[in-house]
C-alpha positions in Angstrom: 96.9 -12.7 9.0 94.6 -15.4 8.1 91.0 -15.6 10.3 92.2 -18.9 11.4 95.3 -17.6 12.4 93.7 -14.8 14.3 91.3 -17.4 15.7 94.5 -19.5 17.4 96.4 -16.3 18.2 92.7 -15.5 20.0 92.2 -18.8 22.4 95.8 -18.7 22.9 95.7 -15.0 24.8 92.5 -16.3 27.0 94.5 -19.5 28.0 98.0 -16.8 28.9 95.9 -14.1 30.0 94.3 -16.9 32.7 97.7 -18.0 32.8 98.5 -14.4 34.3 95.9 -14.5 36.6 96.7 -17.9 38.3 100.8 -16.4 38.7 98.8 -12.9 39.7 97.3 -15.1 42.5 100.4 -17.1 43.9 102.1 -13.8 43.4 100.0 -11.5 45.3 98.9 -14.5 47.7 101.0 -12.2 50.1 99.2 -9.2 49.7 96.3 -10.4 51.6 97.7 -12.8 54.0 101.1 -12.3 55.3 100.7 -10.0 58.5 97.8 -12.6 59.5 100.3 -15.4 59.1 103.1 -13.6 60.6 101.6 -12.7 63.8 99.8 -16.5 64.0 96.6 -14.9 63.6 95.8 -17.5 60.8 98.1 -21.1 60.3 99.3 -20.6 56.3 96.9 -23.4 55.4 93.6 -21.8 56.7 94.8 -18.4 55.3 95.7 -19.3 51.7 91.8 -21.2 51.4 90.0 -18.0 52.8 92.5 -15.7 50.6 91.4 -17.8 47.6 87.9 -18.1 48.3 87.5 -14.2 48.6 89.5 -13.4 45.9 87.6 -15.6 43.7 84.1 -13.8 45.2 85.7 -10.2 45.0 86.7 -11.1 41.2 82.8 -12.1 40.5 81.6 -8.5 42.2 82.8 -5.9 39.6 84.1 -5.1 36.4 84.5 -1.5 36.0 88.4 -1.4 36.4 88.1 -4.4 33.5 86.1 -1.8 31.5 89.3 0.7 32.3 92.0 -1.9 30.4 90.2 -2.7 28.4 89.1 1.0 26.3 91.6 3.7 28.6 95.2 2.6 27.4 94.7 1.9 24.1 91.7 1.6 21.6 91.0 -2.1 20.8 88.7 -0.8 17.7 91.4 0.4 15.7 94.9 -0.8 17.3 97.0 -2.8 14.5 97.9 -5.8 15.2 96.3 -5.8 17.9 95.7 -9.5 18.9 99.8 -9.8 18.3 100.0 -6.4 20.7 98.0 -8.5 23.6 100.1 -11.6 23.7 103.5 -10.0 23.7 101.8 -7.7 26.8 100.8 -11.1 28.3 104.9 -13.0 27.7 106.1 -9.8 29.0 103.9 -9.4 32.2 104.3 -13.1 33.1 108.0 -13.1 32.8 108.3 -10.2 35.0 106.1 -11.5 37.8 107.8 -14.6 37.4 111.2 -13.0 37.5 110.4 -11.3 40.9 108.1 -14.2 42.6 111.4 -16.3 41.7 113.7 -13.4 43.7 110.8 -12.7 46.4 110.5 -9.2 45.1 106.9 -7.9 45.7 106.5 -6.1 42.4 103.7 -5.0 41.3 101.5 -7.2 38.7 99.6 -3.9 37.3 103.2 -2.0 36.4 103.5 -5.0 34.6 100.9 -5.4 32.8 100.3 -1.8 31.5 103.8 -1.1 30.9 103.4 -3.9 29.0 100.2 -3.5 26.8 102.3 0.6 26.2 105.5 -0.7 25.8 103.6 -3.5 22.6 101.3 -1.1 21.6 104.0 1.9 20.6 106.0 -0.8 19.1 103.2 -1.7 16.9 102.1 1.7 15.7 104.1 4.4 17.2 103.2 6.7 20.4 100.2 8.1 18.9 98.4 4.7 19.3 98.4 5.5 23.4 95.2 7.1 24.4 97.1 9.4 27.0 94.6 11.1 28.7 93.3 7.5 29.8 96.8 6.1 30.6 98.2 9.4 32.6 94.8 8.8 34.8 95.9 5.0 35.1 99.9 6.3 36.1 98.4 8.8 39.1 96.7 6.1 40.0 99.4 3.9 40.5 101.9 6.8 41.9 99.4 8.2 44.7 97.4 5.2 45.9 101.1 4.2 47.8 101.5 7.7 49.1 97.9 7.6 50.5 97.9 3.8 52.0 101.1 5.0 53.6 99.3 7.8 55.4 96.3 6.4 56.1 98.4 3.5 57.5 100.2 5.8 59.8 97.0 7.3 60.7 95.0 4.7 61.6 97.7 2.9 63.7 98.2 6.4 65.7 94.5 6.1 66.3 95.1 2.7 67.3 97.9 3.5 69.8 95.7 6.4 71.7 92.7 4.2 72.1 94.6 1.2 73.5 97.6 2.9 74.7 96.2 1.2 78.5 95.6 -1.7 78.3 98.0 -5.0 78.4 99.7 -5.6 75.3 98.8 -9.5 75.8 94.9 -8.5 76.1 95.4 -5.9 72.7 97.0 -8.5 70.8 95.0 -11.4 71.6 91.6 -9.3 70.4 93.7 -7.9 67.7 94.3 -11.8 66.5 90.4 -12.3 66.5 90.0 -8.9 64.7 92.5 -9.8 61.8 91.1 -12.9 60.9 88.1 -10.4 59.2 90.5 -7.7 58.4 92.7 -10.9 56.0 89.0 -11.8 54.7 88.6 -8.2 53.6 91.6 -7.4 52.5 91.6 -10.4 50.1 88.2 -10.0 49.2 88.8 -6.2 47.6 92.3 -7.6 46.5 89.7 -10.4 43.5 87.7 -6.7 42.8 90.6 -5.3 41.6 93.3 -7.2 40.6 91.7 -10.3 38.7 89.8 -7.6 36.7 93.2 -6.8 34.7 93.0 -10.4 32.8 89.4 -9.9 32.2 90.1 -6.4 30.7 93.2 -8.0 28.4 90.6 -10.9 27.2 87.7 -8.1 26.7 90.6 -5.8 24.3 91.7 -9.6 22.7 88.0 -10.4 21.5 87.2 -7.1 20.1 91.1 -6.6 18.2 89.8 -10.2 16.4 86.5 -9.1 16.0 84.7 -11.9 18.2 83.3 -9.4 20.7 81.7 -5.5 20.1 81.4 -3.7 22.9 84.0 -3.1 26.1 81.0 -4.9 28.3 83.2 -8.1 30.0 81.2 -11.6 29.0 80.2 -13.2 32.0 82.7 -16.2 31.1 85.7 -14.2 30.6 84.3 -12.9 34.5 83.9 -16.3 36.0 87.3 -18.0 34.0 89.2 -14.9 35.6 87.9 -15.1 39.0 88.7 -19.1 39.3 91.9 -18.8 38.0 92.9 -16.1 40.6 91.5 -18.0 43.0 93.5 -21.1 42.2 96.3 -18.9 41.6 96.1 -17.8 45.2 95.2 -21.5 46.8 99.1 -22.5 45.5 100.5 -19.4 47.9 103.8 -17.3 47.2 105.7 -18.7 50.4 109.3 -16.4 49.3 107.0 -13.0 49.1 105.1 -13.9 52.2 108.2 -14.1 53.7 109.1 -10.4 52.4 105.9 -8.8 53.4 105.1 -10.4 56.5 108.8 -9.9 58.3 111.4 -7.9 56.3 110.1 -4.7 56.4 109.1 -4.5 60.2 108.1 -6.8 62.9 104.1 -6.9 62.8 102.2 -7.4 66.0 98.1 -8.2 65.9 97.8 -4.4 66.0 100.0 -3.4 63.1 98.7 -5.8 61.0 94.8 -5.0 61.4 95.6 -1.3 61.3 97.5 -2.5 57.8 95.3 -4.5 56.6 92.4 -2.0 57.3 94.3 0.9 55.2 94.9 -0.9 52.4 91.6 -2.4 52.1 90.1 1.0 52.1 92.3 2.5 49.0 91.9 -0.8 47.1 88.8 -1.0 47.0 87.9 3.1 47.0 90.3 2.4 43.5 87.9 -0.6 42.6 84.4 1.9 42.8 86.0 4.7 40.8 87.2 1.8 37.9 90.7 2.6 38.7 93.6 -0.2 38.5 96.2 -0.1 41.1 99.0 -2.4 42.3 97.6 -4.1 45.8 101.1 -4.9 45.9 102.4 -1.7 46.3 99.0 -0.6 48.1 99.5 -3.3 50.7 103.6 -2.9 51.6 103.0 1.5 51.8 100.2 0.8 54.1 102.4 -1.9 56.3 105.4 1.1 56.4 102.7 3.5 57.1 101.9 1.5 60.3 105.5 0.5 61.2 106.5 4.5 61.1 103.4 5.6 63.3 104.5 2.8 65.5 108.0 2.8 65.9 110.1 4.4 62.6 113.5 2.9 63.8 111.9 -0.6 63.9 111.2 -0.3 59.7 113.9 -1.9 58.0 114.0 0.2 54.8 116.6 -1.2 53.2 114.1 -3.5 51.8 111.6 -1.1 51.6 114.6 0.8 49.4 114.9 -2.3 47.2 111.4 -2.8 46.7 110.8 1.0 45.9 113.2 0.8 43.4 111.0 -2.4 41.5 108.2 -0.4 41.5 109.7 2.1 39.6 111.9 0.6 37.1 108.9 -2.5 36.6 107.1 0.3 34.2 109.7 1.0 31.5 111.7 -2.7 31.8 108.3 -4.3 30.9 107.1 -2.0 28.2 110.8 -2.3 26.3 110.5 -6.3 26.8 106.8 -6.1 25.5 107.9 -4.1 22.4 111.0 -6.7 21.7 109.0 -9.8 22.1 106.5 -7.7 19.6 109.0 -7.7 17.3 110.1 -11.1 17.4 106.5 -12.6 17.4 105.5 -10.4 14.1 108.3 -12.3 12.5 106.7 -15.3 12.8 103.1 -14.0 12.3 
């Protein structure tokens, strides 16, 4: 492959990798915002400007779970082909959060994207090219931060329900409403730290496989490009997966949805200051059926919960075998 060609194969992954950022931020628009606009806490309007706003200021704060895509699955220093391994992770990971936005499936943008960069990567040069110790750390991550959002979740609510268990339920929800206007601001603001750092970790891996870049530090413009386009991503909204997550799975209350919002904050961004990568998505939905099981476990309607588990797991190996066909088609042509 030609330098020029490596060149345009180069800006081509920033513009999709921003691309995937912009669809990560309409697609996970619901993450931070649905129980606030489901109880009325927040009109959708007001909600999707603060959503955007702190994801765009929780992107700018860190870049350590960039520094984890970018060196933990694979090595960008020695990966072949690797500027053709990148894009067909990007087509893959779009079309999948496309796919699922389209059904108003909360999957999970992170399954995608690393099932996608394993799935190219061992199409380009075998299983020995995955750096397993890094990507098993990435997969607990991803399995357990669920389990533990749904716990705290649970937790947290029961605390919730012994504090307040005397007072009116028109007085609780009403300071609850006031309360979850800075729980939605949080929520969104650790959902920039750790999910807009995924793009900035694929450009990072892009400019080293093409030799523009020598280090796994993130350039401050990769940073800043990844932060607005989540931002703008989430200023468009996800209306069909705020519709899942803020009334399919239970009805939320004030209450539920602080105690939700403040669980999942918690893991997210616990994940963000150890440099781990995990799916607010799937952080977000365990720690809303933790609360709806402390609250009232018949009022969880888990047949959606059932369908959405089922995503989560099969997003994983259905992205990495669509990464490692589109692979294969695109080093026909390159």
């Amino acid at each position: 492959m030609g330098i020029d060609s490596v060149l345009i194969i180069t800006i081509v992954i920033v513009f999709a990798a921003l691309a995937f950022d912009f669809i990560n931020g309409f697609h996970d628009t619901a993450n931070a915002i649905a129980t606030s606009v489901s109880t009325k806490a927040l009109k959708p309007r007001h909600a999707i400007i603060l959503a955007a706003t702190m994801n765009f200021v929780g992107a700018l704060t860190f870049t350590g779970v960039a520094q984890t895509i970018t060196k933990d699955i694979v090595d960008p220093f020695t990966l072949a082909n690797g500027t053709t391994v990148i894009l067909a992770a990007l087509i893959s990971a779009i079309a999948w959060n496309l796919i699922t936005w389209y059904y108003g499936i909360p999957s999970s943008s992170s399954h995608a994207l690393i099932g996608s960069i394993a799935g190219a990567a061992i199409a380009a040069a075998g299983l020995s090219s995955i750096k397993y110790e890094g990507f098993l750390k990435i997969i607990q991550a991803l399995i357990f931060s669920p389990l533990i959002a749904f716990a705290i979740g649970f937790i947290i609510y029961s605390i919730f329900k012994m504090e307040f268990k005397n007072l009116s339920l028109t007085k609780t929800n009403k300071g609850f409403r006031y309360i979850q206007i800075v729980t939605a601001a949080l929520q969104s603001y650790t959902h920039g730290t750790n999910d807009a750092q995924k793009s900035m970790g694929i450009i990072t891996m892009a400019l080293i496989a093409s030799n523009h870049h020598t280090t796994t530090d993130i350039p401050f413009w990769v940073q800043f490009s990844c932060a607005l386009a989540m931002g703008l991503g989430t200023s468009v909204g996800g209306w069909k997966i705020i519709k899942t997550v803020g009334g399919k799975i239970m009805k939320i209350r004030p209450v539920n949805g602080v105690a939700a919002d403040l669980s999942s904050a918690l893991i997210i961004f616990g994940a963000t200051y150890i440099h781990l990568p995990v799916s607010t998505t799937h952080v977000i939905t365990s720690s809303i059926l933790g609360v709806g099981s402390a609250h009232r476990i018949r009022g969880v309607k888990w047949d959606t919960a059932k369908r959405m588990i089922i995503t989560w797991f099969i997003t994983l190996p259905i992205t990495g075998l669509l990464s490692g066909v589109i692979y294969y088609i695109l080093n026909l042509f390159m």
